[in-house]
C-alpha positions as CSV (number, residue, x, y, z in Angstrom):
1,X,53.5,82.6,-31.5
2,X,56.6,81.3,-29.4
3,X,57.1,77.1,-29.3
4,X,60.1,75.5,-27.6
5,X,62.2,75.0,-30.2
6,X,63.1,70.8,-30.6
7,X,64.5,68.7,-33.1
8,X,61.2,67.7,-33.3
9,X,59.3,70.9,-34.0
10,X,62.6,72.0,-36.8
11,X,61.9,68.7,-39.1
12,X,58.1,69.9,-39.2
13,X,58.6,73.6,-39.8
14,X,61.1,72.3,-42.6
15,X,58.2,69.8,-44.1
16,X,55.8,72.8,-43.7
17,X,57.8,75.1,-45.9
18,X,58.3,72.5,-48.4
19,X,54.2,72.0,-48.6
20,X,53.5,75.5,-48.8
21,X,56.5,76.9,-50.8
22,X,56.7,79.4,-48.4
23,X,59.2,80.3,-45.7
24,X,58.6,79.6,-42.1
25,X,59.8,81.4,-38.9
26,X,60.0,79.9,-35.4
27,X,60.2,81.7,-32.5
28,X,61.8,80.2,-29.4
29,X,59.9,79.9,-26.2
30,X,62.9,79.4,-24.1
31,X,65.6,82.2,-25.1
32,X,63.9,85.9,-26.0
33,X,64.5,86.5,-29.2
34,X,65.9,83.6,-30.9
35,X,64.7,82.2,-33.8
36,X,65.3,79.7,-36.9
37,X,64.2,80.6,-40.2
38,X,63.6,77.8,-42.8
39,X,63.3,78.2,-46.1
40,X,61.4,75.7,-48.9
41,X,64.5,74.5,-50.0
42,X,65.8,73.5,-46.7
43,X,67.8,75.8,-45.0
44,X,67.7,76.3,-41.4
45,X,69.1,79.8,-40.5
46,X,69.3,81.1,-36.9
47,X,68.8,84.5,-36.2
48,X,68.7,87.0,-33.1
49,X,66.2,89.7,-32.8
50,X,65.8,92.9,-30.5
51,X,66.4,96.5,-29.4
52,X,69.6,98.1,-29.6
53,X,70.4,100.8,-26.8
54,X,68.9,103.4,-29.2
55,X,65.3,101.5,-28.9
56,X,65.8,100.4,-32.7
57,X,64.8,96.6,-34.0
58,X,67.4,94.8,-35.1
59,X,68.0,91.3,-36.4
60,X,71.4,89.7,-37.2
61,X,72.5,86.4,-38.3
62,X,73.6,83.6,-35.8
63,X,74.8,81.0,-37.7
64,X,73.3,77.5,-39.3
65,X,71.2,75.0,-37.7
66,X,73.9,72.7,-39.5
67,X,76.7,73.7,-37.6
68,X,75.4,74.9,-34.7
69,X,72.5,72.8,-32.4
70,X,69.2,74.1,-30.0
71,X,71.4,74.7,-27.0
72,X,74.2,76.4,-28.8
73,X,72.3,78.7,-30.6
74,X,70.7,79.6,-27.4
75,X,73.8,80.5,-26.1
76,X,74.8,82.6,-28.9
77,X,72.0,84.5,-28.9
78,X,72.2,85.5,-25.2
79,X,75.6,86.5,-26.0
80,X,74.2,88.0,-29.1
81,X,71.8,90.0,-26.6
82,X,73.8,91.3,-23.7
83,X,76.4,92.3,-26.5
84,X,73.7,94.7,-28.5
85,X,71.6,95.8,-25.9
86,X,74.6,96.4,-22.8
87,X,77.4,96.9,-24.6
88,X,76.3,98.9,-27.8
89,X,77.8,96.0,-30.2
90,X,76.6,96.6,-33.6
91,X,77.8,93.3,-35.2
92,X,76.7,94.6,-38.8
93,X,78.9,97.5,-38.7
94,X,81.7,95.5,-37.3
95,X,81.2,92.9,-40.4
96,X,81.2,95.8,-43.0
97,X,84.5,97.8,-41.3
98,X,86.2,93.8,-41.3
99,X,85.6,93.7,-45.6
100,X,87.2,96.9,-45.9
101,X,89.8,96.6,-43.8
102,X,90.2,93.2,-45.6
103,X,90.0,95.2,-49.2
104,X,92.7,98.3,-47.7
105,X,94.4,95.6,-46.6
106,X,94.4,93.6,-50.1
107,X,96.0,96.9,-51.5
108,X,98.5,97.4,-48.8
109,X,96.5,100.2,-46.6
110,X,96.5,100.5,-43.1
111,X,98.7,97.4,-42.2
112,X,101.6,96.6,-40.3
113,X,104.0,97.0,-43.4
114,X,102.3,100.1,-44.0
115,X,102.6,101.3,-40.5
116,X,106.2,100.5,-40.4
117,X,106.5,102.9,-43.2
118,X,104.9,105.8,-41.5
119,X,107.0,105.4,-38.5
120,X,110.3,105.2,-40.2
121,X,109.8,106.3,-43.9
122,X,109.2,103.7,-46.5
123,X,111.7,100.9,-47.4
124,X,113.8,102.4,-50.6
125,X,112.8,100.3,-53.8
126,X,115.1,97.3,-54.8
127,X,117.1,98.1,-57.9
128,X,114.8,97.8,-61.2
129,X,111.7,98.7,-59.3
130,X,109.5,101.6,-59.0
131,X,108.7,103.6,-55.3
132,X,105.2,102.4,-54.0
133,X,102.3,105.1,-54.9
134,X,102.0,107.0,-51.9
135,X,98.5,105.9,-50.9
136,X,99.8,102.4,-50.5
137,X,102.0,103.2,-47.8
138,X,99.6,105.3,-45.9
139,X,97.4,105.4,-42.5
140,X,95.4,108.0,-43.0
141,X,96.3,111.2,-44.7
142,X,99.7,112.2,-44.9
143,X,101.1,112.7,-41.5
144,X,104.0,113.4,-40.6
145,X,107.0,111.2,-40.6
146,X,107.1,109.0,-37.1
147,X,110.3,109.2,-35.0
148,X,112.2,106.3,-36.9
149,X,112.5,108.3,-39.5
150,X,115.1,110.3,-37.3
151,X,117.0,106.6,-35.7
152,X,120.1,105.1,-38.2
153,X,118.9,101.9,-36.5
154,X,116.0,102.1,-38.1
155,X,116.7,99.6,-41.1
156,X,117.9,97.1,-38.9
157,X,115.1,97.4,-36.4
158,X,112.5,97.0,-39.2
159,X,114.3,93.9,-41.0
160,X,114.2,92.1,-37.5
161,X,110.9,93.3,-37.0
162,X,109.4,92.0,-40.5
163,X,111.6,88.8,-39.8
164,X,109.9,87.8,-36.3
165,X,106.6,89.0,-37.7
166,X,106.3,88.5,-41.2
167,X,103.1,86.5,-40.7
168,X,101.5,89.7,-39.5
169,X,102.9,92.2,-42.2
170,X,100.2,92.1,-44.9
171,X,97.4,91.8,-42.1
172,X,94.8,94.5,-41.4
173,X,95.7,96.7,-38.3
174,X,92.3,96.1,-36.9
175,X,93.6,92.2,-36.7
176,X,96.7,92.7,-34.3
177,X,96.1,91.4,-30.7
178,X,99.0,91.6,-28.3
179,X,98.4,88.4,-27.3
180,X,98.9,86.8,-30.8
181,X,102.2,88.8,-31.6
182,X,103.8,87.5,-28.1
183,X,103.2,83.9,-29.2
184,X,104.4,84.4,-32.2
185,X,107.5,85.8,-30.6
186,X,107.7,82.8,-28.1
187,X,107.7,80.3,-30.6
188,X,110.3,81.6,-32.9
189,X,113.4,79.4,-33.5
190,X,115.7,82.6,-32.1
191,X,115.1,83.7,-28.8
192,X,117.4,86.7,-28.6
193,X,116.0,87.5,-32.5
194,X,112.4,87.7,-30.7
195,X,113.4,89.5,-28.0
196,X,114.9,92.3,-30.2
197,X,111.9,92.2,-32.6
198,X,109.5,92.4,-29.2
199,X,111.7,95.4,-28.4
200,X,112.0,97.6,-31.2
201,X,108.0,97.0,-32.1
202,X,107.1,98.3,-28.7
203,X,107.4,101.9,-29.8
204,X,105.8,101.5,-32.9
205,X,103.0,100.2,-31.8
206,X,103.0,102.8,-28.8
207,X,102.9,105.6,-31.3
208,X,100.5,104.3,-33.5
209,X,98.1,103.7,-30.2
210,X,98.7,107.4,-29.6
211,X,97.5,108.1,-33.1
212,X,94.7,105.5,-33.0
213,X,96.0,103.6,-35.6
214,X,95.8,100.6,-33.7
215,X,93.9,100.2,-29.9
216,X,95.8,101.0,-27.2
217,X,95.9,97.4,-25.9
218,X,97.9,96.4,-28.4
219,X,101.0,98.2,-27.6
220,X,101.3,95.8,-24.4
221,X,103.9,93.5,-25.4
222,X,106.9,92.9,-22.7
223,X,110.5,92.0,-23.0
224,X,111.0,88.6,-23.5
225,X,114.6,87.9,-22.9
226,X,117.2,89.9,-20.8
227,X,119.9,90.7,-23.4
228,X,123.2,90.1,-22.0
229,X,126.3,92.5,-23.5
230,X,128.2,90.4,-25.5
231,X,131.9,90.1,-25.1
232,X,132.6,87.2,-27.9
233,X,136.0,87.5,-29.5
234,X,137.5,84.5,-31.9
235,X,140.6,83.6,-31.1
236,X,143.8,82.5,-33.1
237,X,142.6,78.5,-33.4
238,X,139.2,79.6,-34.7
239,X,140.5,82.7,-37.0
240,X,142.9,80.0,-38.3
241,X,139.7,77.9,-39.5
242,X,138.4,80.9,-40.5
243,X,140.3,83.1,-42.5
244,X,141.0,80.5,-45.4
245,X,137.5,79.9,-45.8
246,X,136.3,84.3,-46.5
247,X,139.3,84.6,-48.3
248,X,138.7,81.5,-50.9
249,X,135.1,82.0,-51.4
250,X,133.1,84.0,-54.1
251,X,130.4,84.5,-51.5
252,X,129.6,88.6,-51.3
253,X,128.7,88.2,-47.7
254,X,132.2,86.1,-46.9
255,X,134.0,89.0,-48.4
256,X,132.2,91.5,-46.8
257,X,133.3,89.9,-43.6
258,X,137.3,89.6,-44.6
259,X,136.4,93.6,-45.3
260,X,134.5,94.2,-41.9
261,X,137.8,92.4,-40.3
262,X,140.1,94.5,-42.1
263,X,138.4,98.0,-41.4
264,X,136.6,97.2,-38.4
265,X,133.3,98.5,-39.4
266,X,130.4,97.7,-38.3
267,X,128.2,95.2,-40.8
268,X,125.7,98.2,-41.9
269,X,128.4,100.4,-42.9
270,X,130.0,97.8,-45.3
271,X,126.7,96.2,-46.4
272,X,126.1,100.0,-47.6
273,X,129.3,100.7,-49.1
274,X,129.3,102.0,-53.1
275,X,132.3,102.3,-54.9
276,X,131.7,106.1,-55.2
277,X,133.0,105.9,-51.7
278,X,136.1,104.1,-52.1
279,X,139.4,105.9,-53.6
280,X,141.8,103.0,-54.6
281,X,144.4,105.8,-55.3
282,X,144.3,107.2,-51.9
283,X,143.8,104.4,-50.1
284,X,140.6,105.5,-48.4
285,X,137.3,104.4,-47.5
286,X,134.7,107.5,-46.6
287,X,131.4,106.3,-44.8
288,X,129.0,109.4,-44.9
289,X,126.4,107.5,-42.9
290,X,127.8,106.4,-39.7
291,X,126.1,105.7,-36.1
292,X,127.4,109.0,-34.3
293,X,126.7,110.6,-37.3
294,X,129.9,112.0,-38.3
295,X,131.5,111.2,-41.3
296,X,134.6,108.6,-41.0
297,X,136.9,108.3,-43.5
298,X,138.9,105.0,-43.0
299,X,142.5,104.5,-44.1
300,X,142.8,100.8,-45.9
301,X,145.6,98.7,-45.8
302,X,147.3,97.5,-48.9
303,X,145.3,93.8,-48.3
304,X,142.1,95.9,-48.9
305,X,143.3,98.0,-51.4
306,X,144.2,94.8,-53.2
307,X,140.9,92.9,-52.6
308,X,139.1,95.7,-54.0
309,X,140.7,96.4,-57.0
310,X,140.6,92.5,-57.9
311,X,136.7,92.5,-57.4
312,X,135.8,96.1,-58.9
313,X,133.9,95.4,-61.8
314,X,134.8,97.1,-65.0
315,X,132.1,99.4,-65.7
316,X,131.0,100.1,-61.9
317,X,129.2,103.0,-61.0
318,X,129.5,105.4,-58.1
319,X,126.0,104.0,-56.7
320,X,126.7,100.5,-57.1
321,X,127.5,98.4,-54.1
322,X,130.3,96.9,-53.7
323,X,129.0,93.8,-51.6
324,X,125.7,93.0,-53.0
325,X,123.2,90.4,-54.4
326,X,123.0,89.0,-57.8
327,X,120.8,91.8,-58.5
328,X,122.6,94.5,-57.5
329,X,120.5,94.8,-54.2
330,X,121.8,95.0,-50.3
331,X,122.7,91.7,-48.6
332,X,119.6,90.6,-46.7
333,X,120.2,87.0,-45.6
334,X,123.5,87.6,-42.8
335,X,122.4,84.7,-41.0
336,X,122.0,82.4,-43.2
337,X,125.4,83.1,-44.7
338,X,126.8,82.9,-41.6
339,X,125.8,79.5,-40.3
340,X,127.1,78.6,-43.5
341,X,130.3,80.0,-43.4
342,X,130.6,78.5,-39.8
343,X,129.5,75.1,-41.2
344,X,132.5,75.2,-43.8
345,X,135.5,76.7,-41.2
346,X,133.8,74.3,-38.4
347,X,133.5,77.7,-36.1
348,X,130.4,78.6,-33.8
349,X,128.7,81.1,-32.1
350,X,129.9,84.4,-33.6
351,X,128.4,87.2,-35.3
352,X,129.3,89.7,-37.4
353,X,129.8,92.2,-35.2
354,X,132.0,89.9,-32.7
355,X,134.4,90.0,-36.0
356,X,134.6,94.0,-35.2
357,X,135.3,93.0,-31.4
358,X,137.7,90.5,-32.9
359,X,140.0,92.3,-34.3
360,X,140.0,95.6,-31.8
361,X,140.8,92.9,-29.3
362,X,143.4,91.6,-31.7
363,X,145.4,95.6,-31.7
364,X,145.1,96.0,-28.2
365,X,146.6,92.6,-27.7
366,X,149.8,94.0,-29.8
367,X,150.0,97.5,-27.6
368,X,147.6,99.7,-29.6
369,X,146.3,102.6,-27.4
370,X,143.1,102.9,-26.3
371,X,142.4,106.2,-28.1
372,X,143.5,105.1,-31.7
373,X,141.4,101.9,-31.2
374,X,138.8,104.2,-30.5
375,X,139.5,106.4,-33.6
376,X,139.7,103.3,-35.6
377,X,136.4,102.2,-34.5
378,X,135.0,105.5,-35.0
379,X,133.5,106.7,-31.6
380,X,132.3,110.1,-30.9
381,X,134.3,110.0,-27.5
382,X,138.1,109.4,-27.9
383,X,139.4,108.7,-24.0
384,X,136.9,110.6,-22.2
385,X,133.8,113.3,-23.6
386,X,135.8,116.1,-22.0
387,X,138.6,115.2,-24.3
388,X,136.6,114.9,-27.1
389,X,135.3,118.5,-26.7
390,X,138.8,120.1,-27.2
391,X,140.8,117.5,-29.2
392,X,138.8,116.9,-32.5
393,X,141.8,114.8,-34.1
394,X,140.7,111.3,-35.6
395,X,144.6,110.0,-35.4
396,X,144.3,108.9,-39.0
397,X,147.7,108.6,-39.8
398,X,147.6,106.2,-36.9
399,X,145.1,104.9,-37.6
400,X,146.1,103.4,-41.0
401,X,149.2,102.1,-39.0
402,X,147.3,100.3,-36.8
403,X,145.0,98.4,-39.5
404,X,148.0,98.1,-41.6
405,X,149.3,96.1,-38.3
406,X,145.9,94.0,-37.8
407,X,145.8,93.4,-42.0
408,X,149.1,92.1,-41.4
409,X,148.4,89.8,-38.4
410,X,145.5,88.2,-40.3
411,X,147.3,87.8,-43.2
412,X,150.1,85.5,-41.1
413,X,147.3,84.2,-39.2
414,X,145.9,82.7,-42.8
415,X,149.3,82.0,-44.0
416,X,149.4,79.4,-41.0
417,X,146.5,77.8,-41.4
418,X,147.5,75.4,-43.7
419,X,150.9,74.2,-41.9
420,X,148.5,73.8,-39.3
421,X,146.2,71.7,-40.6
422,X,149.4,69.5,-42.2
């Protein structure tokens, strides 16, 4: 029999349960197929009963008549209703796919990190630890290696990425809304960092809707920010501040910098540079993994060869990096170590990479050409494609002239500093 369900008639199905030892069941008059269940002990349970679209009964659980009142529960089990019976909701299989999406997730299955890995390959282990088992890093069953596996930005795209979304890394996939990883994105301290994380995620997330890894919705995240080219170079005033402070401090990422300024590579290239790859003897530097892929052997000048030598440690092995963390690892906190560094030589605003610009900017202010500046800074293009098709020279003895010439203008540059600041 259906009542209208009241305060009222809840305290005396709650007294008659307690009389009789024996649960009672009301049935509301108002809203079909609500009703509260009380038990002897007390507890007021609401509950939503019905058809699905197949014509089969079902009852699921609404909430608690402690935390949710008559008119809400009404509500919820409308919604409850037009959910079940319209849209084919089946909120007991959704609750059972959540706990084991929660327990994959728990052991690192079919998450963001572990998407990231199928799209790219998995990170490499840190020094002293073992690979992940291969079913921890897996959607699925074994497909095939996604397209970042084939990009050399790859590393840096996923560091940004895990940076900007690390909240969202150990999370089930079934958990990522657009929506959620945009604010996340807007209220990070970085805009530009954001904007690049927003950017290379895109695709990710584009081929794992293709793969129905995740649903297709949630690949619709939009550019936040319009990157501008940069075009930052330091000049003498700021190098000045600079200089003394890489070239006194025990910091690996300062003197990866004073390298990055001396060879003009580019931050990945020295932040993966072993000392298998150096040859003190011959003066060289050889960076197999480059961004045109093509081996570039770089010529050092006697500052670098020097610097090396005096940091090289006594037992080092071919593998071991020569810039790296007190563990032996690859240099992970740039930024950090920057802002530092800036504090200290009371410079701003310049990245790594402007240090590269920097001292480019620095040979073609003293009459370097434009195709040995190109050499140096190892594009695949030296003065025009065309020209690169028929003249395969990389100008290396010219080359080490021309870094010798920059080493050299740094070195005065630093030499001056301190009369300066007299």
């Amino acid at each position: 029999m259906r009542v209208l369900i009241t305060e009222t008639a809840i305290k005396a199905a709650v007294k008659r349960a307690a009389e009789a030892d024996a649960r009672q069941e009301l049935a509301d008059k108002d809203t079909t197929g609500l009703r509260l269940r009380v038990t002897p002990g007390g507890t007021k349970t609401w509950l939503w009963g019905g058809r699905d679209q197949d014509g089969r009964p079902r009852r699921f659980v609404l909430g608690q008549h402690d935390a949710m009142g008559v008119s809400e529960a009404r509500e919820a089990a409308r919604v409850m209703r037009q959910n079940v019976q319209r849209a084919g909701a089946d909120p007991v299989a959704a609750a059972k796919q959540r706990r084991a999406a929660a327990r994959d997730a728990a052991k690192g299955i079919n998450t963001l990190s572990a998407l990231l890995d199928l799209y790219g390959g998995p990170k490499p282990p840190k020094k002293g630890e073992q690979a992940a088992p291969e079913d921890t890093a897996s959607v699925g069953e074994k497909p095939k290696p996604g397209p970042g596996a084939k990009l050399k930005s790859w590393p840096e795209c996923r560091r940004r990425i895990e940076h900007v979304f690390a909240e969202y890394l150990g999370k089930p996939l079934t958990q990522l809304r657009a929506e959620a990883l945009l604010m996340t994105a807007d209220m990070h301290d970085s805009e530009k960092s954001a904007a690049a994380a927003v950017r290379y995620l895109r695709p990710v997330l584009k081929w794992a809707a293709a793969k129905k890894y995740v649903a297709a919705g949630v690949a619709d995240l939009h550019k936040r920010v319009t990157l501008v080219r940069r075009d930052r170079v330091l000049d003498r005033e700021e190098l000045e501040r600079l200089l003394p402070v890489l070239s006194g401090s025990e910091s690996a990422y300062a003197r990866a910098m004073r390298f990055m300024l001396w060879t003009l590579a580019r931050r990945e290239e020295v932040g993966r540079a072993t000392w298998g790859s150096v040859d003190l003897e011959g003066k060289t530097w050889t960076i197999a993994t480059t961004k045109n892929g093509q081996p570039h052997v770089v010529p050092l000048p006697r500052q670098a060869v020097a610097f090396l030598a005096s940091i090289k440690p006594t037992k080092a092995g071919a593998e071991a990096l020569i810039f790296a963390n007190r563990n032996g690892g690859p240099l992970a906190n740039w930024d950090r170590a920057a802002k530092a560094i800036m504090a200290e030589s009371t410079t701003e605003g310049w990245t790594r990479h402007d240090l590269r610009r920097t001292g480019t900017t620095m040979l073609g202010d003293m009459g370097e050409t434009p195709d040995i500046l190109e050499a140096a800074l190892n594009h695949v293009a030296i003065r025009s494609p065309l020209a690169a098709t028929y003249n395969r020279s990389r100008y290396r003895p010219q080359v080490a002239a021309a870094l010798q010439r920059l080493a050299d203008a740094l070195e005065d540059i630093s030499k001056a500093a301190p009369q300066r600041s007299r």
